[in-house]
N, C-alpha and C positions, 0 to 999 in steps of 0.2 A: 466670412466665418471660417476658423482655422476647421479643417478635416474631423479634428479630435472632438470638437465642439458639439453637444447635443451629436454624441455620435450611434445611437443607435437609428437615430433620424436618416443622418449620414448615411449611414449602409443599407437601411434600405431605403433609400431614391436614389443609392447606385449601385454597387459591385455588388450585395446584397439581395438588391430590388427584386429578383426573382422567385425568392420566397416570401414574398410579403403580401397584406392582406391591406385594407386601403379602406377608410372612412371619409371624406371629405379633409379634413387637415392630421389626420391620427393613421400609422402604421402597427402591424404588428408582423412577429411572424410567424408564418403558418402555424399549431400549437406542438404538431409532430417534429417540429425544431426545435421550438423553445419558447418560453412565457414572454420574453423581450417585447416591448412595443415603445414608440414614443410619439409627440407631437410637435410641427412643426415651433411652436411658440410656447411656453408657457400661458395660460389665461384660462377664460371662460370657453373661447369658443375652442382651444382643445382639447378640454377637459368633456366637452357635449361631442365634438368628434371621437372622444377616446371609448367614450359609454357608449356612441352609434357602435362603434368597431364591435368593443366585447360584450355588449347587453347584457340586462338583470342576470345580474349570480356571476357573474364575467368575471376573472381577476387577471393580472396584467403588472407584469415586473416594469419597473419605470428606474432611467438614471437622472437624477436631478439637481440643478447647480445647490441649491438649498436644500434644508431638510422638508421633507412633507410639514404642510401646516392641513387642519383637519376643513377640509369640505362638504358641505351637504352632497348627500346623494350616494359616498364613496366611504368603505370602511378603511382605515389602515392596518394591515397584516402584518406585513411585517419591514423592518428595515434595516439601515444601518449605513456610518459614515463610508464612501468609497472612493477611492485613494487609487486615479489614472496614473501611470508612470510611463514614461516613453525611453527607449535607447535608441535616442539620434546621433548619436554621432559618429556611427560611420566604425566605430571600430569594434571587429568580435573580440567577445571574452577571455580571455585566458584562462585554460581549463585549471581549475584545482587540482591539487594531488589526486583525491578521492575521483574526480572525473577520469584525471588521465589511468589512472589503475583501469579504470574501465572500460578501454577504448577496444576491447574486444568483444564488448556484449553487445547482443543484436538486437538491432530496432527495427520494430517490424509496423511495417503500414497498417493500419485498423479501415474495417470497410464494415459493408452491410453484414457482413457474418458476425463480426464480432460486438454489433452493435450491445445486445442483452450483458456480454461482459462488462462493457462501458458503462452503461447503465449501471448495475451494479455496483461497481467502482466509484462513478461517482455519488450514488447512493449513502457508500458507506463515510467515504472523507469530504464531503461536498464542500467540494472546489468552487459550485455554484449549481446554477440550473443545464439538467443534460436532458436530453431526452432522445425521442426512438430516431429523428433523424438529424439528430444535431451535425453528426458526423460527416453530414455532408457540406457543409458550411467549407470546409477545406481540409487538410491533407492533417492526420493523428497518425502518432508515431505512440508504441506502447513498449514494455518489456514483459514478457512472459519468465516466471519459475516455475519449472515440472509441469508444465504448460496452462499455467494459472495465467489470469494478468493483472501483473501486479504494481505497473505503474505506465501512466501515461500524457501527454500533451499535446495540443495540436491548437487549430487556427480559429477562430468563430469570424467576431463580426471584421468586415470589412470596407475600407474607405478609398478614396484615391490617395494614395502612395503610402497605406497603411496597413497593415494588418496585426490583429488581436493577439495575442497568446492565451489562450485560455486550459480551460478544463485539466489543471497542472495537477496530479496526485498518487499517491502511492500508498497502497495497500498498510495499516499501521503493523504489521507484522515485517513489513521490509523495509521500514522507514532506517533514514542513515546511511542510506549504502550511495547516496550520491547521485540517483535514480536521477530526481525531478532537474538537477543542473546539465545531465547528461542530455533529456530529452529536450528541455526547452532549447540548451545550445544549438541542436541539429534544427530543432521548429525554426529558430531565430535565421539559422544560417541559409535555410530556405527560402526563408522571408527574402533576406536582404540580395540573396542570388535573381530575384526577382523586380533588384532596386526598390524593392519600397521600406519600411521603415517598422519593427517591430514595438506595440503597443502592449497594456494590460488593465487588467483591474485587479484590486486587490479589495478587501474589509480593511480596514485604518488601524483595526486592532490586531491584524495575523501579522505580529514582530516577525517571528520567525521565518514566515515567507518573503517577508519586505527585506529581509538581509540578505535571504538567496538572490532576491530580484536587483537589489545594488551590485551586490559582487558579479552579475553577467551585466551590468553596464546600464541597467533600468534608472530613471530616474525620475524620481514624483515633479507632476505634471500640474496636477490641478487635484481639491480634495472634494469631493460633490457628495452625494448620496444614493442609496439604491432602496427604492420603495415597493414592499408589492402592493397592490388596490385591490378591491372587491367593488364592482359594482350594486351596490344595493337594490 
């Protein structure tokens, strides 16, 4: 199985594994990270590991080759097609105009203080699921105005010789200014100083972020789905 495959599986039963919560064939992780879980297989018997994990009332974000079809025992919340893209090959992007204008603003580390910012942030332009200790998943870079934060990126889930780009956004009051190509560049350049290979997710319908993600060298990978469940 390629790395990228059923990769939220992937990351936790390795680089990951540490925040993860464990049913017989069904992960999740912790919830103070993030709603994320998956099962080794698709079928019955992980769908009864998934329910062991998050029990009656339990909900649980899932990525899926196909789109959810409906199951006894389990509500559907919510969902939508999702759209993995990979930049393998080895070469960084070449900064845009708008980028290079900006090669003097500072990007600063995001850690446990500025966790409730992030939240926020991603609250308001949701980029996806964040929560109180997402941020520990790996290294977030942000940009503060007047010492607001008003845009940011950094790393979630991770595989062997991979790592995610996630939780990409900026404040809609600052949007345009070239923010989200500025940070993901430096996320990416981190990644790959590390020899592994920067990944993402995207919704299949955000055009405008899938043009930013081609022009830094991303490329659609595989189209799957993103489901959240309820346990009933």
């Amino acid at each position: 199985m390629h790395p990228l495959d059923n990769v939220i599986w992937q990351a936790l039963t390795t680089r990951d594994a540490q925040f993860a919560e464990s049913f017989d064939e069904a992960r999740r992780f912790v919830p103070e990270v993030g709603p994320l879980g998956a099962f080794r297989e698709y079928g019955e018997r992980g769908f009864e590991s998934l329910a062991g994990l998050v029990g009656s009332g339990g909900t649980i974000g899932l990525f899926l080759d196909d789109a959810y079809e409906s199951r006894a025992g389990w509500k559907f919340v919510a969902g939508a097609p999702l759209l993995q893209m990979v930049a393998d090959d080895g070469v960084a992007p070449h900064p845009s105009d708008r980028i290079s204008d900006l090669h003097n603003t500072e990007l600063i580390e995001l850690g446990t203080k500025d966790s409730p910012e992030m939240i926020a942030l991603t609250a308001l332009t949701k980029p996806g699921p964040f929560s109180s200790r997402t941020h520990e998943l790996g290294t977030y870079l942000g940009i503060r105005r007047e010492g607001k934060l008003v845009a940011m990126a950094g790393e979630r889930l991770k595989v062997p010789g991979h790592t995610e780009v996630s939780a990409v956004c900026t404040h809609p009051e600052h949007m345009g200014q070239g923010y989200a190509g500025l940070l993901m560049t430096e996320v990416m350049r981190r990644i790959r100083e590390r020899g592994e290979t920067p990944f993402l997710h995207s919704r299949q319908d955000n055009v405008r972020a899938i043009e930013i993600y081609k022009r830094l060298g991303f490329r659609e990978r595989k189209l799957g789905h993103f489901a959240v469940l309820r346990k009933e």
